[in-house]
C-alpha positions as CSV (number, residue, x, y, z in Angstrom):
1,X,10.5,-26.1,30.2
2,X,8.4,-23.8,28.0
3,X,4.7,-23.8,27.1
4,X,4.4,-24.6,23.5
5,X,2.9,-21.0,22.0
6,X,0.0,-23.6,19.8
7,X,-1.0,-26.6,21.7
8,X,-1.0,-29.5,19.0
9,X,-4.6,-30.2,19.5
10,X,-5.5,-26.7,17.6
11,X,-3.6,-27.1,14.9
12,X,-5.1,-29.1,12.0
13,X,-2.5,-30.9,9.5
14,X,-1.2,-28.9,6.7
15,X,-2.8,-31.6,4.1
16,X,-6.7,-30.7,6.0
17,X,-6.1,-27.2,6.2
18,X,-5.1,-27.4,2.1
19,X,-7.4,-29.8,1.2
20,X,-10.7,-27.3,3.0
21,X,-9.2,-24.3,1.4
22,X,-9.2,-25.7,-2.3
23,X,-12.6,-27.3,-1.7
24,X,-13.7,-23.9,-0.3
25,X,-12.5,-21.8,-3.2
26,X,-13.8,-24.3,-5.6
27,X,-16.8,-25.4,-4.3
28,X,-16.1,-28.9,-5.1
29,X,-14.1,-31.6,-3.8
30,X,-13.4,-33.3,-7.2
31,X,-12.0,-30.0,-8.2
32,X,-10.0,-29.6,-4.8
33,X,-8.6,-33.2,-5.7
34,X,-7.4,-32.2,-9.3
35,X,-6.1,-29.3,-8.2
36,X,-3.7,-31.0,-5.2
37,X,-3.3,-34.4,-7.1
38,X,-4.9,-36.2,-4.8
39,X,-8.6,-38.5,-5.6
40,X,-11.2,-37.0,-4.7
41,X,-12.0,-39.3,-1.4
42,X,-8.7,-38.2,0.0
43,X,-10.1,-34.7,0.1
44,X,-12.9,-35.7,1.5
45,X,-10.9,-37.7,4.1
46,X,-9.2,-35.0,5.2
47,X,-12.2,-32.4,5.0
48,X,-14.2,-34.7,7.3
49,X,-11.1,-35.2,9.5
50,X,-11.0,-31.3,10.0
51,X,-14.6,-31.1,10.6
52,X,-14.3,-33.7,13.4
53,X,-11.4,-31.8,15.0
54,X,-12.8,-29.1,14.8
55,X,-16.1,-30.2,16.1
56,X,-18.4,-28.4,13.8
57,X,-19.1,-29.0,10.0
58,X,-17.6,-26.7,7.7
59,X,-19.6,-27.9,4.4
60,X,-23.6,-28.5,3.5
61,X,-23.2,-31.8,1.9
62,X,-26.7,-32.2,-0.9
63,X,-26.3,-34.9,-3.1
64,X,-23.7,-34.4,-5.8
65,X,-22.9,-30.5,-4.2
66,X,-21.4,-29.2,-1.2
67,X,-21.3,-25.9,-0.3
68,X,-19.8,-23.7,2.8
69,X,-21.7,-23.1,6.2
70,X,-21.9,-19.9,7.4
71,X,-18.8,-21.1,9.9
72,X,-17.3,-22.4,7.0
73,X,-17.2,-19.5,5.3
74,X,-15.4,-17.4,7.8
75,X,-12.8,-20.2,8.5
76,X,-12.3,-20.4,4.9
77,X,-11.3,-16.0,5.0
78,X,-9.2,-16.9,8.0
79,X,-7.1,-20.2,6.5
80,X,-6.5,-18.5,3.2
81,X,-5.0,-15.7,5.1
82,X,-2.6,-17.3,7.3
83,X,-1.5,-19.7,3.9
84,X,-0.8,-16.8,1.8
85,X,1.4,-15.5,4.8
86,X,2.7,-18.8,5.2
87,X,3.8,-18.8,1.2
88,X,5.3,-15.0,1.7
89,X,7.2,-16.0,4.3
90,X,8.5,-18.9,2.3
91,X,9.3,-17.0,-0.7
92,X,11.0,-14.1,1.2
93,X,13.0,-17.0,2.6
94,X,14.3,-18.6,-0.2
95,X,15.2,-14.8,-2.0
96,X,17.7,-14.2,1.1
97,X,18.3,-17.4,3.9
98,X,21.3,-15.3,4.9
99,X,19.5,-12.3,5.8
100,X,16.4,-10.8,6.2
101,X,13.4,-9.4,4.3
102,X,11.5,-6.3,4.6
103,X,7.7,-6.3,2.9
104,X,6.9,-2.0,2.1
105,X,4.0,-1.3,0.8
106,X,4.7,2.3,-0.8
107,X,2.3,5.2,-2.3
108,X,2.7,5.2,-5.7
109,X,4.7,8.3,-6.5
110,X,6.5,8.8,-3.5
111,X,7.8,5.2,-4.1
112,X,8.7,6.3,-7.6
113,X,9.7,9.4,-7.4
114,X,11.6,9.4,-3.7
115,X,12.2,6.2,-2.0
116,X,13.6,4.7,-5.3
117,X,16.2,6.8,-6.4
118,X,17.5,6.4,-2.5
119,X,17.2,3.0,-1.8
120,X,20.4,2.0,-3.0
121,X,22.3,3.8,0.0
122,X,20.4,1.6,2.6
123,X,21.2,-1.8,0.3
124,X,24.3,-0.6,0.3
125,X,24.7,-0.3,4.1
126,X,22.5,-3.2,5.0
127,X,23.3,-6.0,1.8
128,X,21.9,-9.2,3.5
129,X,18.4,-6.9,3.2
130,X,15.7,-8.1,0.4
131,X,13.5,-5.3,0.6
132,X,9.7,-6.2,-1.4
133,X,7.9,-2.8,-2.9
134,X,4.0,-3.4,-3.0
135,X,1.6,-0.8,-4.6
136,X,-1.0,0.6,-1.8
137,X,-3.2,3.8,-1.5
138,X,-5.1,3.6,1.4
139,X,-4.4,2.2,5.4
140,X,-5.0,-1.9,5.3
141,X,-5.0,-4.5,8.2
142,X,-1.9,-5.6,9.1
143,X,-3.2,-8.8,10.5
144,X,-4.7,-9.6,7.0
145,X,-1.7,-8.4,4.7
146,X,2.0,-9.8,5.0
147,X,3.6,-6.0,5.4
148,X,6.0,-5.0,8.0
149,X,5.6,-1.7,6.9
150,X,3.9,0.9,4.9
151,X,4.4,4.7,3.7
152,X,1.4,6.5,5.0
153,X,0.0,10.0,3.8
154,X,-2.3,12.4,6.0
155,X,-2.9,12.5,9.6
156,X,-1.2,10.2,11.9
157,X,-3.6,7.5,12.2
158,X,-3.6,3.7,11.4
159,X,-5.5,1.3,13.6
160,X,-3.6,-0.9,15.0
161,X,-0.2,1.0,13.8
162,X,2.7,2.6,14.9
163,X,4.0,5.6,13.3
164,X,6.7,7.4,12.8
165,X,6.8,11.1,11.0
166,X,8.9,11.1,8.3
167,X,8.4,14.4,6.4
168,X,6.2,17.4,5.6
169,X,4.7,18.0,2.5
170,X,4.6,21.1,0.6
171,X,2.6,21.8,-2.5
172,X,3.1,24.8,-5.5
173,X,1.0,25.4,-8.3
174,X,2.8,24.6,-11.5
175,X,1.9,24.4,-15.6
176,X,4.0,24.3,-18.5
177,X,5.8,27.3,-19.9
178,X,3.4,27.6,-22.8
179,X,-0.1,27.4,-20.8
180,X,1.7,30.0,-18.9
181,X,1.9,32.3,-22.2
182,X,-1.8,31.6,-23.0
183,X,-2.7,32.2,-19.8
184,X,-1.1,35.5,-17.9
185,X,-0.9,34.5,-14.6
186,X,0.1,37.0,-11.7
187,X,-1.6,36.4,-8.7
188,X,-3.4,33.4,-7.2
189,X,-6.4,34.8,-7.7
190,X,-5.2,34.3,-11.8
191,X,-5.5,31.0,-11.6
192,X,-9.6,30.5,-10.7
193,X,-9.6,31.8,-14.6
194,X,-7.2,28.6,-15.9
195,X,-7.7,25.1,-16.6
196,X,-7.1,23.3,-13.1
197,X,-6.0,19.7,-12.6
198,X,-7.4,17.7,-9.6
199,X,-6.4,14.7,-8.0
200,X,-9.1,12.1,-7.4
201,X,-7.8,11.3,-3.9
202,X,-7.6,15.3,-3.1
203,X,-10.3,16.4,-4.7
204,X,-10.3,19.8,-2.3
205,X,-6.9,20.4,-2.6
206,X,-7.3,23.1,-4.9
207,X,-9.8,24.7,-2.5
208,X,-7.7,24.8,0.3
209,X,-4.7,26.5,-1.5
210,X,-7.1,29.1,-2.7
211,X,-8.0,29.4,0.7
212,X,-4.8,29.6,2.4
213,X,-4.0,32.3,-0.6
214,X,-6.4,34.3,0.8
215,X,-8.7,33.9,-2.2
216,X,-12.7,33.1,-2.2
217,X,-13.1,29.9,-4.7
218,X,-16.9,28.1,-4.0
219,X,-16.8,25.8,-6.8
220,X,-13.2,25.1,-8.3
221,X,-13.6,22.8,-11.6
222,X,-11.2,21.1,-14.1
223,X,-9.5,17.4,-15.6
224,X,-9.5,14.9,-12.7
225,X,-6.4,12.3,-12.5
226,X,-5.6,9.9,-10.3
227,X,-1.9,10.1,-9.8
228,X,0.5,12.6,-8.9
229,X,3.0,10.8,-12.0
230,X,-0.6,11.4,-14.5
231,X,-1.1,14.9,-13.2
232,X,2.6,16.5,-13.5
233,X,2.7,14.5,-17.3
234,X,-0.7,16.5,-17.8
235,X,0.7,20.1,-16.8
236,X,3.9,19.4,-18.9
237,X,1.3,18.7,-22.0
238,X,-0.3,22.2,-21.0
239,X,-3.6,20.4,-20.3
240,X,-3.7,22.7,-16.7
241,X,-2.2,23.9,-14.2
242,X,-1.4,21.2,-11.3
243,X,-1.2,21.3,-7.5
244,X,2.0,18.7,-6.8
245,X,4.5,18.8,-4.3
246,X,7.6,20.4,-4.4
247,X,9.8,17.3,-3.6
248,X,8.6,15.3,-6.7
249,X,8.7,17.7,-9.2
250,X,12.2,19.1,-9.0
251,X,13.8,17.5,-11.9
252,X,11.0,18.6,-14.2
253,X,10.9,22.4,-12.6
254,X,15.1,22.6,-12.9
255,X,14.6,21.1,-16.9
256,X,12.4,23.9,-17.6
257,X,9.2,21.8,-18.1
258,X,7.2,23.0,-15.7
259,X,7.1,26.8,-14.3
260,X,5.2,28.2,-11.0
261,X,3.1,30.6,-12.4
262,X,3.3,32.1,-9.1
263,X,5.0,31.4,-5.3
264,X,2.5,29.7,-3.4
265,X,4.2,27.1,-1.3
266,X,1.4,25.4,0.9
267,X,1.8,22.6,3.7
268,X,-0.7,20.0,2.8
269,X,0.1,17.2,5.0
270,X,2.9,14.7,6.1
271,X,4.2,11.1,5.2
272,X,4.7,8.4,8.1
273,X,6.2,4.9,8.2
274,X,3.6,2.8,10.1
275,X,4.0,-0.6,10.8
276,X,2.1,-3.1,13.1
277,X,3.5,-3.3,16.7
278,X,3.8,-7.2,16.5
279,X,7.1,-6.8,13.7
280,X,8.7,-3.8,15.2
281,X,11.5,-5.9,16.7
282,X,12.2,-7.6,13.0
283,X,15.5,-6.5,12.2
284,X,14.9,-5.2,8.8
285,X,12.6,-2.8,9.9
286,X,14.3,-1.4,12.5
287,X,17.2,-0.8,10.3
288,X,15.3,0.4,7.7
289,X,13.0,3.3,10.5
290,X,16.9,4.5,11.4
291,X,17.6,5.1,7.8
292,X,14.5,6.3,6.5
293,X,14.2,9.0,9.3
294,X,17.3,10.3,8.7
295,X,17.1,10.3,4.6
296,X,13.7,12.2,5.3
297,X,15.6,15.0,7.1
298,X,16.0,17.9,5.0
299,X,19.4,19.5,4.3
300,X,21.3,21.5,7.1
């Protein structure tokens, strides 16, 4: 015989723990009780049932008003949590019952511009696999989001991740063919006199290619974007000359619509999957590390 893993007597009723969070995010029970369908004593019902379980009042009751305690407050964080995971779950379930689903949050570009164009092959090997593609740009709690996974740029550190290296990154200097004319460009040390583009999220980027050129830059100036996709679309307009990495730009470089003014490959970093220790047994994700680790290789 096993030990249930949530004793009964911890676990409110689905209709209280509803009932608290509408009341909670509307500050009202009579809006809570138009909002489930229910009258506005039933919510109170089950709030007050909660509260009695839970041995401590979750709601300031003055007059015609209620508002959160301070304990309230932080249940409230923590309930509306676990529901949304508790929808997610039930979504992800009814898009595949016969398989299984894998939640990715992806860095914009990289998703675009990498994963997309090769996700078919894994779908194709692994069909009973819904995989979910959710925009994020910087490390998040696991325990507070409903990922399995996430592509990771940098240094190889999450809290409370794991992480596997997928691939190095390697940026070049690039601009369009006719910013190239206005601008003669033959050495690094060229392009301190051009229009630069930076990256909001790199904003030094610039500063340590010059370095790693060998070339002195103090103060390095120019258009700021926020996205690789924005900067690349910037340099083929001739607004500047971009750092980007090599890997995303190959299409555009083999079209002819962007040049490197000079060679000046530099590593800047490496992408990771990470992915909370708790789901590394879910079967998606493990087929999905396998596959990824190998696309990620580079050619023999």
């Amino acid at each position: 015989m096993t030990t249930a893993l949530f004793p009964s007597r911890f676990l409110p009723s689905m209709g209280m723990l509803k009932a608290f969070e509408a009341a909670a995010r509307l500050g009202s029970f009579t809006a809570a009780a138009g909002e489930l369908h229910l009258t506005q004593s039933a919510v109170s019902r089950q709030i007050r049932g909660l509260e009695d379980q839970l041995g401590a009042e979750l709601f300031i009751r003055e007059r015609q008003t209620v508002r959160l305690t301070l304990a309230g407050e932080a249940y409230a964080q923590e309930i509306r949590a676990a529901l949304q995971r508790l929808s997610a779950a039930a979504l992800a379930f009814r898009a595949n019952p016969h398989g299984g689903t894998l939640n990715l949050a992806i860095l914009p570009t990289f998703g675009t511009r990498w994963l997309a164009p090769r996700l078919p092959q894994f779908l194709a090997h692994h069909p009973g696999v819904t995989i979910n593609l959710t925009t994020r740009l910087v490390p998040f709690d696991f325990q507070a989001e409903p990922m399995d996974a996430a592509i990771h740029f940098g240094t190889p550190h999450w809290p409370g991740a794991m992480l596997d290296v997928l691939m190095n990154e390697t940026v070049v200097p690039v601009c369009s063919p006719g910013l190239l004319a206005q601008h003669p460009i033959r050495s690094a040390a060229d392009l301190l006199r051009a229009p630069l583009l930076h990256l909001v999220s790199r904003p030094d980027a610039w500063e340590r290619w010059f370095a790693a050129m060998g070339v002195h830059a103090t103060e390095v100036h120019g258009m700021l974007v926020d996205q690789f996709a924005m900067a690349a679309q910037a340099a083929i307009a001739g607004l500047g000359c971009a750092l980007l990495p090599r890997f995303l730009i190959d299409g555009e470089l083999t079209r002819g619509e962007l040049v490197m003014p000079v060679e000046g490959p530099v590593d800047s970093g490496s992408y990771y999957l990470a992915w909370p220790a708790h789901r590394e047994s879910h079967p998606p994700l493990q087929a999905f590390r396998d596959w990824i680790r190998r696309a990620a290789q580079p050619p023999a």
